[in-house]
C-alpha positions as CSV (number, residue, x, y, z in Angstrom):
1,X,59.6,73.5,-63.1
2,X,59.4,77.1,-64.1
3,X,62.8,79.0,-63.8
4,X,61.1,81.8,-62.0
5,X,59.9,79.1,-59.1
6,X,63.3,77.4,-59.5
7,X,65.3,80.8,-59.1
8,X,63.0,81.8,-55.9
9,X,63.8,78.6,-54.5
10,X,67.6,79.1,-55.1
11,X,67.7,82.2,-53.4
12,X,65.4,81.3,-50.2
13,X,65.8,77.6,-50.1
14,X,63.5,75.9,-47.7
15,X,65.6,72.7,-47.1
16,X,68.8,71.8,-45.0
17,X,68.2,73.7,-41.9
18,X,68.9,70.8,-39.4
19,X,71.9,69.6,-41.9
20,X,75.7,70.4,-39.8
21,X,79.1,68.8,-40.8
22,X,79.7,67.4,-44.0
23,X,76.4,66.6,-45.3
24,X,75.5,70.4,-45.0
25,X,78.9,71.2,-47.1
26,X,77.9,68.7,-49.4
27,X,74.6,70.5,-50.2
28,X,76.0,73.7,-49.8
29,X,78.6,72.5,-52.5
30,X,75.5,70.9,-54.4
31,X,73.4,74.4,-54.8
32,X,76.6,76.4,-55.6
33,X,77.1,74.3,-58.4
34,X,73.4,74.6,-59.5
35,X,73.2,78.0,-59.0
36,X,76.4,78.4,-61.7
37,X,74.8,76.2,-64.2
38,X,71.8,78.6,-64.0
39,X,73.5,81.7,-64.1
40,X,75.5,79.9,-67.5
41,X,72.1,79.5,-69.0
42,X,72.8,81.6,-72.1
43,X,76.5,80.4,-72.2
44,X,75.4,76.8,-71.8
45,X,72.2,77.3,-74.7
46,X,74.7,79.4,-77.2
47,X,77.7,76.6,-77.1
48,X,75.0,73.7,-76.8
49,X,73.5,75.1,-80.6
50,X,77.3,75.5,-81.1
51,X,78.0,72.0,-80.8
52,X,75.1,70.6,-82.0
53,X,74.2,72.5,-85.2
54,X,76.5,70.7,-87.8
55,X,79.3,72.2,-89.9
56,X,76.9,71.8,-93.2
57,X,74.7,73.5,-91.8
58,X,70.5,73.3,-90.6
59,X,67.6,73.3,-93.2
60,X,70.2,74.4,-95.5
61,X,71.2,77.6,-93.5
62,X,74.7,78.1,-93.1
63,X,76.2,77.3,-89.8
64,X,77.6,80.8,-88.6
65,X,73.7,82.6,-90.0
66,X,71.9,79.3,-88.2
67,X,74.3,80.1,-84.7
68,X,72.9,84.1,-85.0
69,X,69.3,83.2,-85.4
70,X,69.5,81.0,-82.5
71,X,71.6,83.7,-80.2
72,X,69.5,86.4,-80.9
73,X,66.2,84.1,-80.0
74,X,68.1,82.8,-76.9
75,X,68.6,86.6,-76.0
76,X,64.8,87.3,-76.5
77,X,63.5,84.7,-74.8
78,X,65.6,85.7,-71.4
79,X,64.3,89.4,-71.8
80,X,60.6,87.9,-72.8
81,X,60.7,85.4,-69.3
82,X,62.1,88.6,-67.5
83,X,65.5,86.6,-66.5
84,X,67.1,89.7,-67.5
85,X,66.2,93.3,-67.9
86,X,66.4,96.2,-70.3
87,X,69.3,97.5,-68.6
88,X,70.9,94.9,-68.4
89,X,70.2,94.1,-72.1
90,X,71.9,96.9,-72.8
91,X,75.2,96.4,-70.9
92,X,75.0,92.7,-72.9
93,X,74.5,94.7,-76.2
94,X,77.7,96.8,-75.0
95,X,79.7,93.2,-74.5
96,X,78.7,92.3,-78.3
97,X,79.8,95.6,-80.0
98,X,83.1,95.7,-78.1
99,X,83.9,91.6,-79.0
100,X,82.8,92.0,-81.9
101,X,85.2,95.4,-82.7
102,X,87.7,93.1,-81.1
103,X,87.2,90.6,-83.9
104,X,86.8,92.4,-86.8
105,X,90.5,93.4,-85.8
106,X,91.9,90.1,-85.0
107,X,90.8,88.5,-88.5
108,X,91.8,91.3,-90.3
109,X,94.5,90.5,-93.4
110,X,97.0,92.3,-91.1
111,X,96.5,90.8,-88.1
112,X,95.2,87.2,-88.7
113,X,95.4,86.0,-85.0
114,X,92.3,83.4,-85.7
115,X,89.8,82.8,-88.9
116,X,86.3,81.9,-89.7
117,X,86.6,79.7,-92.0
118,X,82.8,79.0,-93.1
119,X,80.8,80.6,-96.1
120,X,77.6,82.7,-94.0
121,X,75.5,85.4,-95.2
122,X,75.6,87.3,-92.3
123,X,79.7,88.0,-92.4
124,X,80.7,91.6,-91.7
125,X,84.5,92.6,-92.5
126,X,84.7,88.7,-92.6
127,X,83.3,88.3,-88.9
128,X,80.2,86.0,-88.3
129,X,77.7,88.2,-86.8
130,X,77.0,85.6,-83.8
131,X,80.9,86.1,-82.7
132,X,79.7,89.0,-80.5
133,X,77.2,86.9,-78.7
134,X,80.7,84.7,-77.5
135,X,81.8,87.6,-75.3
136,X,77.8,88.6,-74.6
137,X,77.8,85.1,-72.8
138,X,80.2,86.5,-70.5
139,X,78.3,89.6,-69.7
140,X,75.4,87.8,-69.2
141,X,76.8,85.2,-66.7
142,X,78.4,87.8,-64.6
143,X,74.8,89.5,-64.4
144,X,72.9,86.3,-63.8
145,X,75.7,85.3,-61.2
146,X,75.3,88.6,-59.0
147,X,71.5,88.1,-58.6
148,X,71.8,84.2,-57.8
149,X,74.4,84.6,-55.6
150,X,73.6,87.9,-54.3
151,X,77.0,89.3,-54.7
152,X,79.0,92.6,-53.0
153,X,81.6,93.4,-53.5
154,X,83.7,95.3,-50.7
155,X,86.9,97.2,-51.2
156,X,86.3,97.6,-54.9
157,X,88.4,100.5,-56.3
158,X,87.2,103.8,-56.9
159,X,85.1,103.0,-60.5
160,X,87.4,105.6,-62.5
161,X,90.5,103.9,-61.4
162,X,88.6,100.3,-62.8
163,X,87.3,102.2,-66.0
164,X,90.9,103.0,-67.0
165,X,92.0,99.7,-66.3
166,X,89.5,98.4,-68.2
167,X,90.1,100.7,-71.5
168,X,94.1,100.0,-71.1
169,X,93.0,96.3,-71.2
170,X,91.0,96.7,-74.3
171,X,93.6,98.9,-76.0
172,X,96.5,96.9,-75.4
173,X,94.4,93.7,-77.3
174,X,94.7,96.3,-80.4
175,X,98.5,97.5,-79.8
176,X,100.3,94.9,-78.9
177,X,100.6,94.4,-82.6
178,X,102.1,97.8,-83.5
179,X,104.1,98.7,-80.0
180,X,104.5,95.6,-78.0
181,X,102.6,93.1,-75.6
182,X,102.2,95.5,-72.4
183,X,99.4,92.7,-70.3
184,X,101.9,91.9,-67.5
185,X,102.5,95.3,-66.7
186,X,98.9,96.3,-67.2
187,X,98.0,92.8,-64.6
188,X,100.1,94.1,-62.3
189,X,98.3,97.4,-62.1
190,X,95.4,95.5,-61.6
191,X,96.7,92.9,-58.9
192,X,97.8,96.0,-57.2
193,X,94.4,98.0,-57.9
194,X,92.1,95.1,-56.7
195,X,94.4,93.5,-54.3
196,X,92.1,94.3,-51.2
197,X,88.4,93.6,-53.3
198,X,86.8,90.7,-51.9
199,X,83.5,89.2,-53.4
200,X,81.1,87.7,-50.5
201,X,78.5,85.4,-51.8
202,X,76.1,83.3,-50.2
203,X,76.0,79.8,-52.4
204,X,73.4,78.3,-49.6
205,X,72.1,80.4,-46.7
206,X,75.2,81.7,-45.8
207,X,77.9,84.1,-47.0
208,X,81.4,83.0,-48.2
209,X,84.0,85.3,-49.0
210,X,86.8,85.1,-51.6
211,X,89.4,87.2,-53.3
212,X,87.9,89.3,-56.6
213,X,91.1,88.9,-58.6
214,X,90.7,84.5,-57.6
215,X,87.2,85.3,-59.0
216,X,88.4,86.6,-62.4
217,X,90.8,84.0,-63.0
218,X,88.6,80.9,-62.5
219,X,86.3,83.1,-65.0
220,X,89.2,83.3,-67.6
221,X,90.1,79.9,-67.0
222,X,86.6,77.9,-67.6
223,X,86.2,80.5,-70.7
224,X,89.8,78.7,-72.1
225,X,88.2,75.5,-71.8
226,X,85.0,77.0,-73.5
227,X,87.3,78.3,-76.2
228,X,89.4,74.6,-76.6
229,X,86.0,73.0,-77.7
230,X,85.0,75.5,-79.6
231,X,88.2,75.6,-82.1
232,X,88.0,71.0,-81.8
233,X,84.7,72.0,-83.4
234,X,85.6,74.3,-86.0
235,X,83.4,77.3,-84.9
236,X,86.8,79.3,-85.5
237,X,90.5,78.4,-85.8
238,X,93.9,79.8,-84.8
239,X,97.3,79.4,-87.1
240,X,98.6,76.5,-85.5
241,X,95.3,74.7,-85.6
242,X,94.7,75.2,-89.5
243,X,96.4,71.9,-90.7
244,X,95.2,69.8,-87.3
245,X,93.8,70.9,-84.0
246,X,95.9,71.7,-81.2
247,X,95.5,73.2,-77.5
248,X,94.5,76.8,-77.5
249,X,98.0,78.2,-76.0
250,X,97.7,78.4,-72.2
251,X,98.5,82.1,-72.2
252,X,95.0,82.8,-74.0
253,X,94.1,82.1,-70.3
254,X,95.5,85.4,-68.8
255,X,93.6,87.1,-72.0
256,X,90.8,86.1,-71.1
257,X,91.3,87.1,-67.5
258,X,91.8,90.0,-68.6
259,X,88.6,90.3,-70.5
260,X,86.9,89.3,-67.5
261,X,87.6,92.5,-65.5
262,X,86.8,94.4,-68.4
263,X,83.6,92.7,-68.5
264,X,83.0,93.3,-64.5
265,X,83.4,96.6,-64.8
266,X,80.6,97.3,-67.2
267,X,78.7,95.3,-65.2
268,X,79.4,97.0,-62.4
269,X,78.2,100.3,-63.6
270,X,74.5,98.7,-63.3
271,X,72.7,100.8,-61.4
272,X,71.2,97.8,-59.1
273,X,74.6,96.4,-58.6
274,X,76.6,99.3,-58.1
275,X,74.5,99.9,-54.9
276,X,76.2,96.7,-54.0
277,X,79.5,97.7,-54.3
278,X,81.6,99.5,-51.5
279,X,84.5,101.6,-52.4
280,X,86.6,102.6,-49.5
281,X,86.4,106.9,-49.0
């Protein structure tokens, strides 16, 4: 099946009309989950090649350069099929340069919150050029999610308010080192900010409602787990995880959270999705 004749049967399905009770739930419950996988599909490709491309290497490329040439191929291929656009190509460019910025820091011989520890051509500043593509995978599920979904958003903040929030968030990831760890005070202005946002999404034929901020932290939370397999597999590594591998600290969680509305709100600046946002007058 053709993702194009899979993704117009996702969003007009033709099947469970006469279904009620708990069999309807059931494939209500059935075609969220579906429709998830699908809007993963770059997430799910990138850390499938992550996983499967071993640590020596493929045809004698080096891991990290074999990971890039896959990424960027991946992100071709969903432009080439039209599963994404040039806009939105561009907002996933944005999500690269920013992780990758965020990296480049991180590793730094100042800093050294995590390492790559893996010879590749294609290092920058000591950063594996496919690390952008980690955060890109966010971008692009939050894109691929709206459309499946068919999300709005209603009581979103006024987008100034969200684009400071965002840039605090980012800003913070860099100062904390220099003038202290500010994220709970910087969560609470969002809590407060989004408090009244709710997403509405129709996983079936009909719409379902939930909290935004509920929303970002299930995002933050599967990206944790994304990020636990990734250091059992070596891809990168934290301190603690140099002499044998260990959980990735459970506060990495709100992190990531955090990164999530940062994420959002780029996304949300999309033309065709920001027509499907209502901020209050």
């Amino acid at each position: 099946m053709k993702l194009s004749t899979l993704d117009d049967h996702l969003l007009r399905p033709r099947i469970g009309a006469g279904l009620s009770g708990a069999r309807r739930h059931a494939l209500e419950f059935l075609y969220f989950g579906i429709k998830e996988a699908r809007a993963s599909l770059f997430a799910g490709l990138f850390f499938a090649a992550v996983f499967l491309v071993p640590r020596e290497g493929l045809l004698g490329v080096p891991r990290y350069d074999a990971l890039l040439v896959i990424a960027v191929a991946i992100q071709a291929w969903m432009v080439w099929a039209k599963l994404e656009t040039m806009d939105e190509l561009k907002a996933i460019t944005v999500f690269h340069l920013v992780g990758f910025a965020l990296e480049v820091f991180k590793t730094s011989s100042g800093i050294k919150s995590w390492a790559y520890p893996d010879f590749a051509y294609t290092k920058v500043l000591g950063v594996p050029l496919f690390s952008g593509f980690m955060y890109a995978a966010v971008g692009s599920y939050i894109i691929q999610a709206w459309r499946l979904l068919d999300l709005q958003v209603k009581h979103h903040p006024p987008h100034w308010m969200a684009a400071l929030i965002a840039l605090l968030i980012y800003a913070n990831f860099f100062t904390h080192h220099y003038i202290g760890d500010y994220r709970w005070y910087i969560a609470a202005c969002a809590l407060g900010l989004y408090a009244r946002a709710t997403v509405v999404f129709r996983p079936f034929d009909r719409e379902r409602s939930m909290p935004l901020l509920v929303s970002f932290v299930l995002i933050g939370f599967f990206i944790w787990l994304a990020e636990n397999i990734s250091t059992f597999f070596g891809i990168w590594k934290y301190p603690n995880q140099m002499g044998a591998w260990s959980t990735v600290h459970l506060g990495k969680w709100s992190s990531w959270s955090l990164l999530v509305i940062m994420t959002f709100t780029i996304v949300a600046n999309l033309k065709h999705i920001k027509r499907r946002i209502h901020v209050p007058a």
